[in-house]
N, C-alpha and C positions, 0 to 999 in steps of 0.2 A: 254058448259064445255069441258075442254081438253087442252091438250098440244103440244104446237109447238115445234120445235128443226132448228135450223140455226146455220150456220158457224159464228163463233165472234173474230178469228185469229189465232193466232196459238204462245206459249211460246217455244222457245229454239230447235223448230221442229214440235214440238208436239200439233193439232189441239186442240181447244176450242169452245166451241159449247155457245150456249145462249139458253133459253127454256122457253116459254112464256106459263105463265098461263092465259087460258080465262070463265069468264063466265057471259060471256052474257053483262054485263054492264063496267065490269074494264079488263084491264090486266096488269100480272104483271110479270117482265121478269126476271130470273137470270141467272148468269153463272156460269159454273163449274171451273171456273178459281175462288179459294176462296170461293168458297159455296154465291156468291156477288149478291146481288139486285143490278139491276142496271136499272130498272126503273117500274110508275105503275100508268099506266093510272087511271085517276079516274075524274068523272063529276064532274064541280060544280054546282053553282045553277039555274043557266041557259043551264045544260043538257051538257054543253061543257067539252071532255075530256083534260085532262093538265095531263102533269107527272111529279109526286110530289115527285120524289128521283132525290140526286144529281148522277150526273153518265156520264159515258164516253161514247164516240161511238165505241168502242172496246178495244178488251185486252191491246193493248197499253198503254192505259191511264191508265190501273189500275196496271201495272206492274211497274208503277213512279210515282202513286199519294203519297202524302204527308202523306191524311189524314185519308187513311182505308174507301173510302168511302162504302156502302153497303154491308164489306165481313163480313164473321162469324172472328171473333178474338178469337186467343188460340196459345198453349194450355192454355195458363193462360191472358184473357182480362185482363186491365186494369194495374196496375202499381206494381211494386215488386222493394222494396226498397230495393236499395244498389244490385239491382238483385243479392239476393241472400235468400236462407230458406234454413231450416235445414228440415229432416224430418227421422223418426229412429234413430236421431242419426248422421244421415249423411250430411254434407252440401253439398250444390248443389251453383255454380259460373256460373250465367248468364249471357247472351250476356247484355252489358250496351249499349242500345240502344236509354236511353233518358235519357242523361246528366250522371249521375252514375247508373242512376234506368233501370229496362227490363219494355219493353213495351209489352202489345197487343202480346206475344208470341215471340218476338223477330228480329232479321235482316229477318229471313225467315221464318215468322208464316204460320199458317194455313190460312193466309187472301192472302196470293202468292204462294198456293200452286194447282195445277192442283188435282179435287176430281174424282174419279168417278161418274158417274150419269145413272140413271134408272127412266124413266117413271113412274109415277103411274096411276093409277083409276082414271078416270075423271079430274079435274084438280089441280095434284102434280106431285113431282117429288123428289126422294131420291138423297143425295150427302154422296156421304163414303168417308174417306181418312183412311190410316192406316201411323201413325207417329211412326216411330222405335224406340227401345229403345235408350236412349242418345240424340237426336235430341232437339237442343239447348238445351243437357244439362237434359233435363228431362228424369226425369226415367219412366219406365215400355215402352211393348209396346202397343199402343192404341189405339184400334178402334173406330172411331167416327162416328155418321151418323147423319145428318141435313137433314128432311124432311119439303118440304115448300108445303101448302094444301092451296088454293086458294077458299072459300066457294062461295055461291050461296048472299050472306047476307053484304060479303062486311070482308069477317072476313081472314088474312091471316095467317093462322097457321102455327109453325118452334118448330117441335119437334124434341130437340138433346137428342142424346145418347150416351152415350160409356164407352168401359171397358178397362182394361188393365188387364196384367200378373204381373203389381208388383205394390206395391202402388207408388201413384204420387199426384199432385195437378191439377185438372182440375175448367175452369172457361170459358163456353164458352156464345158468346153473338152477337149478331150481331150489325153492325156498319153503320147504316141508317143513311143517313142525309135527313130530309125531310125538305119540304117547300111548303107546304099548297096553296100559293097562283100559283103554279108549281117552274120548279126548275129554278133558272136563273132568277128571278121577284124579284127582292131584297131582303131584309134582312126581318128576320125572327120577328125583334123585334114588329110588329104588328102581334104577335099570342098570344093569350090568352090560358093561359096554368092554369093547375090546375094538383098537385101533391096530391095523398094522403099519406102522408108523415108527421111527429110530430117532425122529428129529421134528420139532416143530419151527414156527417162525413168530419170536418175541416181538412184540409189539409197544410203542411207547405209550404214555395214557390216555393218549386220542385215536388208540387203536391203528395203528400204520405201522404197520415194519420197520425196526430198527434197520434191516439190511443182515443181521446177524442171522445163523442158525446155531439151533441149542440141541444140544442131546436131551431126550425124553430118560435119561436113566436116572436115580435119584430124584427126580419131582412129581409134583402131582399130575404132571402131563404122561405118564410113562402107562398107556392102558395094550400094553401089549400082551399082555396076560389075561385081561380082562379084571374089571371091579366093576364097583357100585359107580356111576355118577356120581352121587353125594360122599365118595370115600373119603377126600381132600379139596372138594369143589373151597370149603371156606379155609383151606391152612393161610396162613400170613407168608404168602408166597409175592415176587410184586408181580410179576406175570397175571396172576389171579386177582390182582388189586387192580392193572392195569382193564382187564377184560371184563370185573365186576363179576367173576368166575370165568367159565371158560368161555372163548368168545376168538378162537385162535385156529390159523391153519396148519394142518401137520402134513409133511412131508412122506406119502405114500412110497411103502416100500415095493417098485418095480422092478420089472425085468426084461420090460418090452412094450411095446405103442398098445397088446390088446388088451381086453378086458380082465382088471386082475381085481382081486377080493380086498375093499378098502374096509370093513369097520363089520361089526357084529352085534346088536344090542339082543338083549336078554330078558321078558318082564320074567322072573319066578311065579309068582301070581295070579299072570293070565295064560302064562305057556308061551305067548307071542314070542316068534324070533323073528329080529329082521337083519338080513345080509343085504352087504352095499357094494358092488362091483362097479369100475367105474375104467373111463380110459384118460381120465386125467390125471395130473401129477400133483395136486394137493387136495385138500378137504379139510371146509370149515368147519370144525363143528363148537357147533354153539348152544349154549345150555341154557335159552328162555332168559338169560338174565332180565330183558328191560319187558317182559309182559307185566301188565300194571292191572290184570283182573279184568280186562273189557268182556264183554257179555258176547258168547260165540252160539256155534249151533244148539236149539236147544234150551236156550238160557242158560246154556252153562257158562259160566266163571272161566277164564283164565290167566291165574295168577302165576306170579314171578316164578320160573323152573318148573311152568307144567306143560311145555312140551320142550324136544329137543331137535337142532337143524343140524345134519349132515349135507352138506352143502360141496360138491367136488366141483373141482375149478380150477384155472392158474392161481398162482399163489396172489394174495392181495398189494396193490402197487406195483405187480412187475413191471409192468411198462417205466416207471424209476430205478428201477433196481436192476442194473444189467446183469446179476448174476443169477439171477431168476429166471424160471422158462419162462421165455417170449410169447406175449399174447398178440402180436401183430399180426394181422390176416393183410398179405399183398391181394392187390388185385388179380382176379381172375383166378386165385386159389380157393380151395374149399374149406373151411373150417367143420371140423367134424369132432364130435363128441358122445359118446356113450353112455350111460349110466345106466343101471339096475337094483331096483330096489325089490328085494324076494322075502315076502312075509308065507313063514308057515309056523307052525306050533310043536309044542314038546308036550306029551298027554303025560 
C-alpha cells in the first residue's frame, strides 16, 4: 500500500505530476492536471494485469482531448440548457460550449485546470483547487477537494468536497471511460451491465431534459436485470436517436443519503467486474458514443463505443428544472459526495 509521485509534463510552464495508488494487486494512477484517472491496472481471470481506463501518455493528450477522459468535471458536470439559471433572483450567462448549452463546467473547467495535491496515508491522495469568484461566470468563491483512496479490497474511493462564500450551483463527478476487457481492446458493447434504476430522464436532441420522467419498463433503457450494452444500444427508439445511443441519466433507485449500489458491469472475457456505489441521486451513463478513434495510451485507437462513463451526479439541468434534486450549495454549507468504484474478477 502507498503512493508513487512522477513527472507527467508540464501546462503553460507549470510541472504536473502523476501519482499512483498501489496495493498489492491493482494500481491506479492520477494526475493533478483535472483531478484525471488516467489509468488502473487490474487482473483478469487468468491473474494478468490490463488497464481498464481510457487515457493518454501524458498531459498533452489531456489538454486536447475531446471527451473529458478520466478528469473530475465542474463546477456544474453535465449539461445546463441555454447555459443559463437563474438563482436569487439573479441570472447567470454561460460559456455555450455545446451547441447553445454549457457543458461539464465550461471552455476552462475544472477537468483543465492544474489542482493542488497532497499525499495521504497508505494509499490516497488529496487534490484541492480553489475556483474564484465569477470564473465561467459562477458565483461564490469555491473550494473544492477530491480525495481518491485506493482500498486493500479492490474498492476505489473519491470523496468531493466543497464550500463557497456565496451561494452557487455545484455538481461535481468524474469522467471515466472504462473498458473491462482493457483499454484499446474494442468496444464496449460485449459488457453486460446492470442499472438499478426504475426511471430514467429523456432528453431532447440537444441532449437537455425534457423535464419529463419515463419508466425504464419496455425499452431499451430497462438494465435492471442486466444485458449486453450492445443488446438494443441501435433499436429505432427516439430516446436512442436523441443520445446517438445512450448518453442519459437514470434515476437511482434509493433509500437514504448513504452509500447505495448504483450499476454493475460484467466483461465475460476478462472476468472483470465492476460495482459503482454512489451517494448521489442520478448517474449518467454513457456509451462512448462521439469517440472518433484518437490515439490513447500505447498507441492504441479509441473508436466510437470502446469505452463506457458511469458518471453519478445530480440529474442534468436541475438547476432549471425545479422538480429535480437541487444542486445549489448555500454559503457556508458543505457539499459532499461519495462515489466507489470496486473492481474485482470472476475466475
Amino acid at each position: 500500500m502507498g503512493v508513487k509521485r512522477r513527472p507527467f509534463g508540464a501546462v503553460d510552464g507549470q510541472p504536473v505530476e502523476l501519482f499512483t495508488l498501489t496495493n498489492g494487486g491493482m494500481e491506479v494512477s492520477i494526475t493533478n492536471y483535472g483531478a484525471t484517472l488516467v489509468s488502473w491496472l487490474a487482473p483478469d481471470k487468468e491473474g494478468t494485469l490490463g488497464d481498464i481506463l481510457l487515457g493518454y501518455e501524458d498531459v498533452g493528450g489531456y489538454q486536447v482531448q475531446p471527451g473529458y477522459l478520466g478528469a473530475v468535471v465542474g463546477r456544474y458536470a453535465n449539461r445546463i440548457g441555454g447555459a443559463y439559471f437563474e438563482l436569487n433572483g439573479r441570472g447567470y450567462h454561460l460559456a455555450k460550449n455545446d451547441g447553445e448549452n454549457h457543458l461539464h463546467g465550461g471552455k476552462q473547467g475544472f477537468s483543465h485546470k492544474i489542482w493542488a495535491a497532497e499525499e495521504g496515508e497508505a494509499a490516497s491522495c488529496a487534490f484541492t483547487y480553489f475556483s474564484p469568484d465569477g470564473e465561467e461566470n459562477y458565483p461564490g468563491n469555491l473550494e473544492v477537494k477530491v480525495v481518491y483512496t485506493l482500498k486493500e479490497n479492490g474498492e476505489l474511493v473519491i470523496d468531493y468536497t466543497a464550500t463557497s462564500d456565496a451561494d452557487t450551483i455545484v455538481n461535481l463527478t468524474n469522467h471515466a471511460y472504462f473498458n473491462l476487457a482493457g483499454h484499446g481492446h474494442g468496444t464496449i458493447l460485449d459488457h453486460v451491465l446492470k442499472i438499478n434504476a426504475d426511471q430514467f430522464v429523456p432528453v431532447d436532441p440537444h441532449c437537455i431534459p425534457t423535464g419529463e420522467i419515463e419508466e425504464v419498463g419496455g425499452t431499451p433503457f430497462d438494465f435492471r436485470a442486466g444485458k449486453l450494452i450492445g443488446a438494443e444500444i441501435d433499436e429505432d427508439h427516439p430516446q436512442l436517436k436523441n443520445g446517438q445511443g445512450y448518453d442519459h441519466n437514470f434515476i437511482l433507485r434509493r433509500t437514504g443519503p448513504d452509500l447505495e449500489k448504483a450499476a454493475e458491469v460484467r466483461h465475460p472475457g476478462s472476468g472483470r467486474v465492476l460495482e459503482v456505489y454512489t451517494t448521489k441521486p442520478g448517474m449518467q451513463f454513457y456509451s462512448g458514443n462521439h469517440l472518433t478513434g484518437q490515439e490513447g495510451k500505447g498507441g492504441r485507437a479509441y473508436p466510437r463505443r470502446s469505452g463506457f462513463c458511469l458518471e453519478t451526479q445530480y440529474y442534468p439541468d436541475s438547476i432549471n428544472q425545479p422538480s429535480f434534486p437541487s444542486p445549489i450549495l448555500r454559503a457556508g454549507d458543505v457539499y459532499r459526495h461519495t462515489t466507489v468504484f470496486k473492481v474485482g474478477c470472476e475466475k
